[in-house]
C-alpha positions as CSV (number, residue, x, y, z in Angstrom):
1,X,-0.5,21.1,-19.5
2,X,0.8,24.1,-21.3
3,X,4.8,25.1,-21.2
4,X,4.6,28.6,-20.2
5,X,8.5,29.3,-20.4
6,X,10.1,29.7,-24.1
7,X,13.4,27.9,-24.4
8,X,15.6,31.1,-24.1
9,X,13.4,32.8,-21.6
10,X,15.1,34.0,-18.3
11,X,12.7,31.7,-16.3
12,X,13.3,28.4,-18.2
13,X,16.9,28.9,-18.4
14,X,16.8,29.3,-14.3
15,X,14.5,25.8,-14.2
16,X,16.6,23.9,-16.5
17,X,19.8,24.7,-14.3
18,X,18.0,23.9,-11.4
19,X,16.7,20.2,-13.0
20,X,20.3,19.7,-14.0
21,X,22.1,20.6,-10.4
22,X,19.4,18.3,-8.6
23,X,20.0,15.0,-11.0
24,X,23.4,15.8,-10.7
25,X,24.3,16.5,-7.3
26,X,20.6,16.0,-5.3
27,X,18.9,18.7,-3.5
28,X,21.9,19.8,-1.7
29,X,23.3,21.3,-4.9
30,X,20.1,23.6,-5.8
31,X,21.3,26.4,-4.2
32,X,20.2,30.1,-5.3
33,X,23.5,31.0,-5.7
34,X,24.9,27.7,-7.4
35,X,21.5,27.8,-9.8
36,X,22.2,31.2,-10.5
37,X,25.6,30.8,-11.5
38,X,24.4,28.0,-13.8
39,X,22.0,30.0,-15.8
40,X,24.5,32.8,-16.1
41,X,22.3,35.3,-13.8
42,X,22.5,37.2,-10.7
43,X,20.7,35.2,-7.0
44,X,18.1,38.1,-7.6
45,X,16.6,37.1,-10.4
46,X,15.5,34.0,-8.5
47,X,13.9,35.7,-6.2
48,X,12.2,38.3,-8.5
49,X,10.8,35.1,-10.4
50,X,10.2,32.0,-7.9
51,X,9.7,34.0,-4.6
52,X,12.1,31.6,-2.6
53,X,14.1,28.3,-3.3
54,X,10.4,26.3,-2.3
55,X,9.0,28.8,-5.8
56,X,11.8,27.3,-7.6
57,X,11.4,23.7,-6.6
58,X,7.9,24.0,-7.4
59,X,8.7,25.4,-11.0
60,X,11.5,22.4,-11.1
61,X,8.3,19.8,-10.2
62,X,6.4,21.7,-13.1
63,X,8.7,21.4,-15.6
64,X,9.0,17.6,-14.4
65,X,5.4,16.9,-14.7
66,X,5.4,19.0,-18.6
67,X,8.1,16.1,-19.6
68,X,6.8,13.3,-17.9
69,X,2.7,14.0,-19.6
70,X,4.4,14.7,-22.8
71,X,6.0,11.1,-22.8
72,X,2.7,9.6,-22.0
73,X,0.4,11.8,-24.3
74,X,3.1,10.8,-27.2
75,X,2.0,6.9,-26.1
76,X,-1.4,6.9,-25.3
77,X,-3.7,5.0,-27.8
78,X,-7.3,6.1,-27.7
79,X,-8.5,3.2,-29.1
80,X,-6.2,0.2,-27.7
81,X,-6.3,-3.1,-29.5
82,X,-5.0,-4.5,-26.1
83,X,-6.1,-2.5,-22.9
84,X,-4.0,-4.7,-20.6
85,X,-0.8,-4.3,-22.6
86,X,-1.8,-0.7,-22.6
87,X,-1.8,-0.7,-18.7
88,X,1.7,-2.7,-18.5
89,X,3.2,0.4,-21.1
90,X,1.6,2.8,-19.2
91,X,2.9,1.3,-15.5
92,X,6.5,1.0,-17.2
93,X,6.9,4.5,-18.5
94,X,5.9,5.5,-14.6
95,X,8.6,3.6,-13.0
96,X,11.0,4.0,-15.5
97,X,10.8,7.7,-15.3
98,X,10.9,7.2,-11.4
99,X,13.8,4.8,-11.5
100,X,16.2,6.5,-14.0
101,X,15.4,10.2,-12.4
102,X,14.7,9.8,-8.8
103,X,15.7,13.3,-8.1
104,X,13.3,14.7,-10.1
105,X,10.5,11.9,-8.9
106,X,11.1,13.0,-5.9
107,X,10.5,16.8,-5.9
108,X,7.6,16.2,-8.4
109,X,6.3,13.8,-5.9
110,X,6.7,16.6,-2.8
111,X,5.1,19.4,-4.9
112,X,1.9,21.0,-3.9
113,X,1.7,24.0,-6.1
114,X,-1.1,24.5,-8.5
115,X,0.6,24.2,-11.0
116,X,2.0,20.6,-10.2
117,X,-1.3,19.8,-9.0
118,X,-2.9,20.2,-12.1
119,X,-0.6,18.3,-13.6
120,X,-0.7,15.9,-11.4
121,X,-4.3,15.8,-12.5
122,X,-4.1,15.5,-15.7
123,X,-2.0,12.6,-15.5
124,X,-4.9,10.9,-13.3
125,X,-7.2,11.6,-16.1
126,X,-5.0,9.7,-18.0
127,X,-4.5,6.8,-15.6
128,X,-8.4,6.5,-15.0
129,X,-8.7,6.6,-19.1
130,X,-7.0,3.8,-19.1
131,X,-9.1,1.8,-16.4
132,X,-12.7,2.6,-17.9
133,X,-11.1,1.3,-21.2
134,X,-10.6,-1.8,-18.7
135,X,-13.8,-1.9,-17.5
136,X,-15.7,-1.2,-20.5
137,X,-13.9,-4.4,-22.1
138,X,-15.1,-6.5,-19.3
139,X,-11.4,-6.9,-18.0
140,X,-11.5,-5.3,-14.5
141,X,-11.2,-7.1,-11.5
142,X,-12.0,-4.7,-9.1
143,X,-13.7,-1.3,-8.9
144,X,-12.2,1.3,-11.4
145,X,-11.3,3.6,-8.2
146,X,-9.7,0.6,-6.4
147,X,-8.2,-0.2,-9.4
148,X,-6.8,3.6,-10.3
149,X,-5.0,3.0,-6.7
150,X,-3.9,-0.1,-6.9
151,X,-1.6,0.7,-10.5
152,X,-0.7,4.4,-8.4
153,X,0.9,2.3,-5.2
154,X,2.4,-0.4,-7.0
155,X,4.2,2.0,-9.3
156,X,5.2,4.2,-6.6
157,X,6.1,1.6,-4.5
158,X,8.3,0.1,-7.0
159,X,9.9,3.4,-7.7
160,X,10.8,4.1,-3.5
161,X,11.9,0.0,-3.1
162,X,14.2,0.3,-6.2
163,X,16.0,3.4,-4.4
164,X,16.5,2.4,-1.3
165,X,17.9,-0.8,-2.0
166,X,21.5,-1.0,-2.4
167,X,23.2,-1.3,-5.8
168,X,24.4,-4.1,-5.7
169,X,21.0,-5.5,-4.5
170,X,18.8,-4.2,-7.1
171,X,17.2,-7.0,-9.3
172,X,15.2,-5.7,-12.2
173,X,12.8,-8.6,-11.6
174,X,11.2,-7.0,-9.0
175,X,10.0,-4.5,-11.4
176,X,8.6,-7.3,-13.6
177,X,7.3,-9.2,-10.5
178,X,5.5,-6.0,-9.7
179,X,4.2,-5.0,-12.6
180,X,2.4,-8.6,-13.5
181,X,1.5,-8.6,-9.5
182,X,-0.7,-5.2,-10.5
183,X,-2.0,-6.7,-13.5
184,X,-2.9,-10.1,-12.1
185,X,-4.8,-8.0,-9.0
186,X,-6.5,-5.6,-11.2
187,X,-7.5,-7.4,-14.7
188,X,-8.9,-10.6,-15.4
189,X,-7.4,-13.2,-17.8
190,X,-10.0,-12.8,-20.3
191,X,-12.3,-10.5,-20.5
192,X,-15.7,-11.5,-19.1
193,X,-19.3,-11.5,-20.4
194,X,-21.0,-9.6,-17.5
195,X,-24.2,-11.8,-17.9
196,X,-21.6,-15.0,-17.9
197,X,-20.8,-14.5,-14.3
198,X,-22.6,-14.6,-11.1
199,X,-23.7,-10.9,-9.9
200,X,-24.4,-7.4,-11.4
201,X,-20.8,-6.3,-10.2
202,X,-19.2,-6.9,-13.6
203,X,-21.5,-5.7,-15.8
204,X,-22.1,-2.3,-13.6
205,X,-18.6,-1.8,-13.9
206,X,-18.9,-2.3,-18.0
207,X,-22.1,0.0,-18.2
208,X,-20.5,2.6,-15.6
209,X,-17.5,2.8,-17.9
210,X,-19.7,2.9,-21.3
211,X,-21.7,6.1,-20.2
212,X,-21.2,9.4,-21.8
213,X,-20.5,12.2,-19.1
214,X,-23.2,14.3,-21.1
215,X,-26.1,12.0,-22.1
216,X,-29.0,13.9,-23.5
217,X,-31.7,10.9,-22.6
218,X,-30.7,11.7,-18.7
219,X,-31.2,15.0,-16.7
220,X,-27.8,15.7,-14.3
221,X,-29.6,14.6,-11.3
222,X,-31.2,11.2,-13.2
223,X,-27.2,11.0,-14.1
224,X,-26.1,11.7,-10.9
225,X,-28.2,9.1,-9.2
226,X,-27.4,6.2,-12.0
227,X,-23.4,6.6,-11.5
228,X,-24.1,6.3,-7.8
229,X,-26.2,2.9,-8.3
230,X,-24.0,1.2,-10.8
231,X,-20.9,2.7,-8.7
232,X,-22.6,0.8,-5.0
233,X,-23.8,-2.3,-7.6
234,X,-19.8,-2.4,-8.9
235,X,-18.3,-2.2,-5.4
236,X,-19.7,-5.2,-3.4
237,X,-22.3,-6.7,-6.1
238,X,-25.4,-5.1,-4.8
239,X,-25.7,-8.0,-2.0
240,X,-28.1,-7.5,0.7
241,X,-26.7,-5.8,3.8
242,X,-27.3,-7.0,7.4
């Protein structure tokens, strides 16, 4: 997603305070006044650029999502030699953002601004990247959409059950535990020759992941109808219904 604000800009400097009163004193301390003061400017200049404090915390959430996609565009391998490691790096740099900035998480995860939302998007493109690479291999488990959810809740939940666990409590096993819980639900020990196992599931799920989104041999309609197939076939095997 593109950074609108340059590094000296009135704007950034105003998000950047903001970022650095929340992590530093929670969402009690992102006051207009106390934000202002921080960024060396006058309360009205909020106003004049966010609107309200909610404009703010959604340019806060923005510049969170801008950081957090361009940790995980600087990691992601188009080409893994290992999809599932891929997943377990791509789960960890989720919950470690979440763990070591929770503020941020937080107000990131609250955000329902267009701007957030399309990062939040584009992140999800991402994360579903990764599980066709998955299914493709003939590693999946499950559907790719079951799947996509399944990584999204565990490394959410992690995040949330880390925080609101005391201190002294906290066992970074349960991240671990977690993580190879995800990976154990959504991937199979070896990757599977769809014609190997009993079914069409696994290889519609392979041949789903494999197709171009603009294949000239198909019209959008014959495409259309095809994902649908393979997408029932990958759910529940294409058995018979009652």
């Amino acid at each position: 997603m593109p950074i609108r604000d340059t590094t000296d800009s009135p704007r950034h400097r105003i998000v950047v305070a903001a970022v650095d009163l929340l992590e530093s004193g929670g969402p009690d301390a992102v006051s207009t006044r106390a934000v202002a003061a921080a960024a060396g400017m006058q309360p009205p200049a909020i106003y004049r650029l966010f609107g309200d404090k909610e404009g703010l915390l959604e340019a806060v959430a923005e510049h969170g999502y801008a950081q957090f996609l361009e940790s995980k565009r600087a990691q992601l391998d188009p080409a893994p030699e290992d999809p599932v490691e891929e997943l377990r790096r791509g789960w960890d740099l989720v919950v470690e953002f979440g763990v070591s900035r929770p503020e941020l998480f937080a107000v990131m995860n609250r955000a329902t601004g267009r701007e957030s939302d399309a990062a939040h998007r584009a992140g999800l493109e991402i994360l579903h990247g990764r599980v066709r690479r998955l299914a493709a291999g003939g590693w999946l488990r499950v559907d790719e959409e079951l799947a996509a959810q399944i990584i999204q809740a565990t490394g959410r939940g992690a995040v949330i059950t880390w925080h609101s666990t005391p201190a002294e409590r906290r066992n970074p096993a349960l991240l671990t535990i977690l993580r190879e819980s995800m990976i154990a639900a959504v991937t199979r020990a070896e990757p599977t020759v769809p014609a190997a196992e009993t079914g069409p599931a696994p290889a519609a799920r392979a041949l789903r992941a494999a197709l171009p989104d603009d294949a000239d041999v198909l019209s959008d309609a014959e495409q259309r109808l095809l994902r649908e197939w393979l997408t029932r076939l990958a759910a529940d095997g294409g058995a018979p219904k009652d």
